[in-house]
N, C-alpha and C positions, 0 to 999 in steps of 0.2 A: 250944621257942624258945631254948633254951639254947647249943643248939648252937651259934650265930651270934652273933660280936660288931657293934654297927652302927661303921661307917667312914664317911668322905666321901670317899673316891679317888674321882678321876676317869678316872682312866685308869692302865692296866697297862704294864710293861715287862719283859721278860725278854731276859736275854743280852746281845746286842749292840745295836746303835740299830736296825743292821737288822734285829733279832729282834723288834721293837715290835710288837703287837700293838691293834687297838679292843678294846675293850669296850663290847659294847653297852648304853643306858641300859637299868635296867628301866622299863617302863612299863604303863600300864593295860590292863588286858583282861577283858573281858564274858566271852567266852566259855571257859568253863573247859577244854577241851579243848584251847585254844590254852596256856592256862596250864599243864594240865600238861606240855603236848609243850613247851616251854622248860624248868619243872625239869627234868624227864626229863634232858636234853641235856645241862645242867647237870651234873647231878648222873654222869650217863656222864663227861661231861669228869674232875671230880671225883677217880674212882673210879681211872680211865688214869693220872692225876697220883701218886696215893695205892698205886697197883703200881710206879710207876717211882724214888716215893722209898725204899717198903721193898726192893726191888731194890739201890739204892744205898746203902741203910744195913747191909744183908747183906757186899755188898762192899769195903763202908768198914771194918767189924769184921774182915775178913780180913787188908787193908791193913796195920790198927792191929794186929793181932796178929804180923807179919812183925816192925811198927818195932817192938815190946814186945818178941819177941828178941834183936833188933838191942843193944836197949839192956841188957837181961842179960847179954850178948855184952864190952857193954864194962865189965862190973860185975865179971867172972870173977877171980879171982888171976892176977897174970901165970904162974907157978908153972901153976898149971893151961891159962891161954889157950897157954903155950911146948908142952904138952903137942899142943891142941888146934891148932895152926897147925904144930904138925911132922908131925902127920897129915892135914891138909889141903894143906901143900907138896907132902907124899909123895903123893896125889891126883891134885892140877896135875900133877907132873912123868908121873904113868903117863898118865893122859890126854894131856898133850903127845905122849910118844910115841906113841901109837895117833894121832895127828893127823901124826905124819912116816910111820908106814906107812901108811894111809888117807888117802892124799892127796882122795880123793874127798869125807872129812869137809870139804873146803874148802867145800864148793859152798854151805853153809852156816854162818849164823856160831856161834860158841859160844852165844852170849847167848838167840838166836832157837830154837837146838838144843834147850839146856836149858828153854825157855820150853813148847816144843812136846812136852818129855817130860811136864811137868807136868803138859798138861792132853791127854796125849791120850787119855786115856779118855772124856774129854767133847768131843775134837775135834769127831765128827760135829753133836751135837746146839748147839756154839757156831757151826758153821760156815751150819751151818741157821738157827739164828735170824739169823745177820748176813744171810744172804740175803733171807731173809723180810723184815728188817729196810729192806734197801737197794730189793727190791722196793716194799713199802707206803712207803717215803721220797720215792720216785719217784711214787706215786702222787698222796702229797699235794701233792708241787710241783706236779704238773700242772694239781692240782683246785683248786691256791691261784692257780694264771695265770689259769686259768680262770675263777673267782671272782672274781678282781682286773680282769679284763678286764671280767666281766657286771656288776661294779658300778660298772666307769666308762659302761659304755653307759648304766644304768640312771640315774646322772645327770646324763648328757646329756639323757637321754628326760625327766627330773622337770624338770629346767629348760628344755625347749622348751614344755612341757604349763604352765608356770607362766608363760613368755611370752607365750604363745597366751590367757591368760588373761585378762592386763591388756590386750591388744589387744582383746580382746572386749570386757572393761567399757569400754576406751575408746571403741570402737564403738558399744557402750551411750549413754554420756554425748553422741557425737554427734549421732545417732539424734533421742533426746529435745528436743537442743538445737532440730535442724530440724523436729523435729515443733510444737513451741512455738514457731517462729517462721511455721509453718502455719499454724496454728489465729489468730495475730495477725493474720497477713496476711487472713486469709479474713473476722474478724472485723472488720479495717478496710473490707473490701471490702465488708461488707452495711451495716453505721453508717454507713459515711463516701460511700460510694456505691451505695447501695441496688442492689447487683448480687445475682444470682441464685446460689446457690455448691451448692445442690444438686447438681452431677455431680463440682465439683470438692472437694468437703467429701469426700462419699462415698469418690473417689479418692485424697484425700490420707488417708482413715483406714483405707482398705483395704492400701495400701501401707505407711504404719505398722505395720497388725497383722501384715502379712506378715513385714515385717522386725524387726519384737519377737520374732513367736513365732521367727522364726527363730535371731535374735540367742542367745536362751533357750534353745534347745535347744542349740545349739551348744556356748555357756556349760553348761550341766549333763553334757552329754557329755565337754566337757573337765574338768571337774572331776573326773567318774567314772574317767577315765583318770588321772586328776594324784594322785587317793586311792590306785590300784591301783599306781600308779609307784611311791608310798610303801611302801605294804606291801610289794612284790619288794625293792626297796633295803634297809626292814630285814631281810629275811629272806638275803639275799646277804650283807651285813654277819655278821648271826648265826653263818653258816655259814666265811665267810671268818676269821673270829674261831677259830670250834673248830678250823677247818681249821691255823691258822696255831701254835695251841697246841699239836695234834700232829708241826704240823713241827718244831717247838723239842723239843718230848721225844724224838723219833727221832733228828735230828741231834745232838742232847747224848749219844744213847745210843752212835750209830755213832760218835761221836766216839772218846767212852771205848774203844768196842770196837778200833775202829784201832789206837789210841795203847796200850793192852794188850799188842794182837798182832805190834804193828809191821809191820802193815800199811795198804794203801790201799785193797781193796775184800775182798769177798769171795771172787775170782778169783785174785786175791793170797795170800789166807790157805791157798786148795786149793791152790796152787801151792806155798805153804812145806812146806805138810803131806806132798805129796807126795815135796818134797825131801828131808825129816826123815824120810822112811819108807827113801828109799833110803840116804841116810847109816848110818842104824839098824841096817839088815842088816849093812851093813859091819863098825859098829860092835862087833853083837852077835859078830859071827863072831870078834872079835879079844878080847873080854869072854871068851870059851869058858877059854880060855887063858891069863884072866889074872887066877887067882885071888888074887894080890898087890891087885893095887885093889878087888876083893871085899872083903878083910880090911881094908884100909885103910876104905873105907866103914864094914864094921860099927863098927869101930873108933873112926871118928868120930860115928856117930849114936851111940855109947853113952856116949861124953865128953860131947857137947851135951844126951843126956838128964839123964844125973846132975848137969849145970850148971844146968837147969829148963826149956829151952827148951821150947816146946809142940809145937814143929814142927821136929826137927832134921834132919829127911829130907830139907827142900830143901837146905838147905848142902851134900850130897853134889854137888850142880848148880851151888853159889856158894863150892866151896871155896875158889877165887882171893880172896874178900873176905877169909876168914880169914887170908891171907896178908899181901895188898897191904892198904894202912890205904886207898889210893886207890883200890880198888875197892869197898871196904866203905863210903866215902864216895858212889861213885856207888848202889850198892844204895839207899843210906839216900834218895839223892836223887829216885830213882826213883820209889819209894816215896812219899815228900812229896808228889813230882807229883800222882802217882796220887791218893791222899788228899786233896788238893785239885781235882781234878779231879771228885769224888763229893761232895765239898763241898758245891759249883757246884751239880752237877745234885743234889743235897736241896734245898740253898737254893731253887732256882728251884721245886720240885717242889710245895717246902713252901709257897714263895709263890702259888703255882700255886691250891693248895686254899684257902688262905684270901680269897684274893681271889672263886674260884666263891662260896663261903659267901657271902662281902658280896652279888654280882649278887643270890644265890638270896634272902637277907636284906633287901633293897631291893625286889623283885619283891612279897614279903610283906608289907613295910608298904604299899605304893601297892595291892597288892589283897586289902584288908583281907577282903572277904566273902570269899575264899577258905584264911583263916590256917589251917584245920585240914586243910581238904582237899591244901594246898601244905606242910605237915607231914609227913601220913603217907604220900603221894609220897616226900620225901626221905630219912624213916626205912626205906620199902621199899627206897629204890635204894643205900641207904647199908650194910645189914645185912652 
């Protein structure tokens, strides 16, 4: 029981206004089978939340290790940075030229070049998740229309079913009314004028019971309907709820991935890749022969090592920052973005999980004869 602290939210918000999400109440439940099929669900959501913040805390430490050189970078002696910025100008400048005879290096920008050297050993398997990514993205929009749609018809149907209801009891109450003003009549009719009411007694209580029992059924039918409207409604709600949690992790995720790649889909990113491939050949062909920025490079990773940087191998690809102070500024800023961008999606990931705890924590106190059984559900699905 430790696991859980109790809250009184009422409701969840992530992201944007339009990122809002329900949160279903907990409530009672007899049947333990249905209890556990809600932790279960739970604790899945949970678990999807709890990979997407350690995801992002992987890549926040990444982030924060680029700015931790960054800022080494500006701790250096000038004495040594004059060293390390005359062999990054000498860099720039050979690159530049291999950019006026490789005109085709145009087709692509430096920025995105370099970005796509970086990772392309992992090209194929980032390129794959983003799709996969954009595919199941897609799927949950649909199944959130979807949802959104089955839960507007579902209370339209709970509010006709609850219409039909009070018409009935009203029908009720008439019924009765006229039946009592029968049984009057008929009772004036033998006291007050000794008339004979045997056929009409008979008929006025035959048609009564016709119309009670019918009334009655009716009414119990609607009910049975108006119960069964409630439980689709919660259970569409439920669903629309998880549903709308995974859209929020996916689109936080594609977000990040975009704004990374500096792209807009994944059709996008094979299309960069594949531009960076043909740049590359070019590139390499003209690297054969150009063993000056060879040397320049080792040159520079072995000043940035003996400075402490962790990672001096990118700078071969952001020699410009050691140059210009105004590029080194946008790197930094880049950077910041990023790291607040994974911020976001912790914070949200993180809030994500505490708030499941509370549902699953709340579920617990209202079904109390289930506290050990709705326990060791959460410690299996949590291990």
């Amino acid at each position: 029981m430790g696991l859980f602290k109790r809250k009184n939210k009422k409701n969840i918000k992530a992201g944007n206004e339009s990122d809002t999400f329900e949160i279903r109440k907990a409530y009672y439940e007899a049947d333990w089978d249905k209890c556990r099929q809600f932790v279960e669900e739970q604790c899945k959501l949970m678990k999807d939340a709890s990979y997407q913040l350690e995801d992002a805390k992987k890549e926040y430490e990444v982030v924060t290790e680029s700015l931790t050189d960054i800022q080494m970078i500006d701790e250096i002696e000038p004495e040594t940075f004059s060293n390390i910025s005359e062999v990054a100008e000498r860099i720039v400048e050979l690159n530049a030229e291999k950019q006026e005879v490789k005109k085709e290096a145009q087709k692509i920008s430096q920025n995105d070049y370099f970005h796509m050297m970086t990772i392309e050993a992992e090209f194929f398997r980032l390129h794959e998740r983003m799709e996969e990514d954009e595919k199941y993205c897609q799927a949950v929009r649909s199944d959130m229309y979807y949802l959104e749609s089955e839960k507007g018809s579902l209370k339209f149907e709970l509010e006709e079913q609850e219409e039909r209801l009070y018409a009935l009891r009203r029908a009720a109450s008439v019924l009765g009314t006229l039946f009592l003003i029968a049984v009057i009549a008929l009772g004036v009719a033998v006291i007050g004028f000794a008339l004979d009411i045997t056929v009409a007694g008979s008929i006025t209580f035959l048609v009564a019971a016709i119309a009670g029992v019918t009334v009655f059924c009716l009414y119990q039918s609607t009910l049975s309907h108006t119960k069964l409207a409630e439980k689709k409604l919660n259970r569409a709600i439920t669903l629309l709820n998880s549903t709308k949690i995974r859209y929020v992790n996916i689109t936080n995720s594609l977000d990040y991935q975009y704004m990374k790649h500096n792209v807009h889909s994944a059709y996008d990113f094979n299309n960069l890749y594949e531009l960076y491939q043909e740049v590359r050949k070019e590139k390499q062909k003209f690297q054969k022969a150009s063993g000056e920025l060879h040397e320049a490079e080792e040159e520079l990773i072995k000043l940035l090592t003996q400075a402490g940087l962790k990672d001096p191998h990118i700078w071969i690809y952001q020699a410009h920052a050691l140059v210009d102070k105004r590029e080194m500024v946008e790197v930094r800023h880049t950077l910041n973005t990023s790291r607040q961008k994974l911020r976001t999606q912790m914070d949200y990931s993180a809030k994500t999980v505490a708030d499941i705890k509370e549902q699953i924590m709340e579920f617990t106190r209202i079904n109390k004869q289930y506290t050990d059984e709705i326990m060791d559900v959460v410690n299996m699905c949590t291990r």
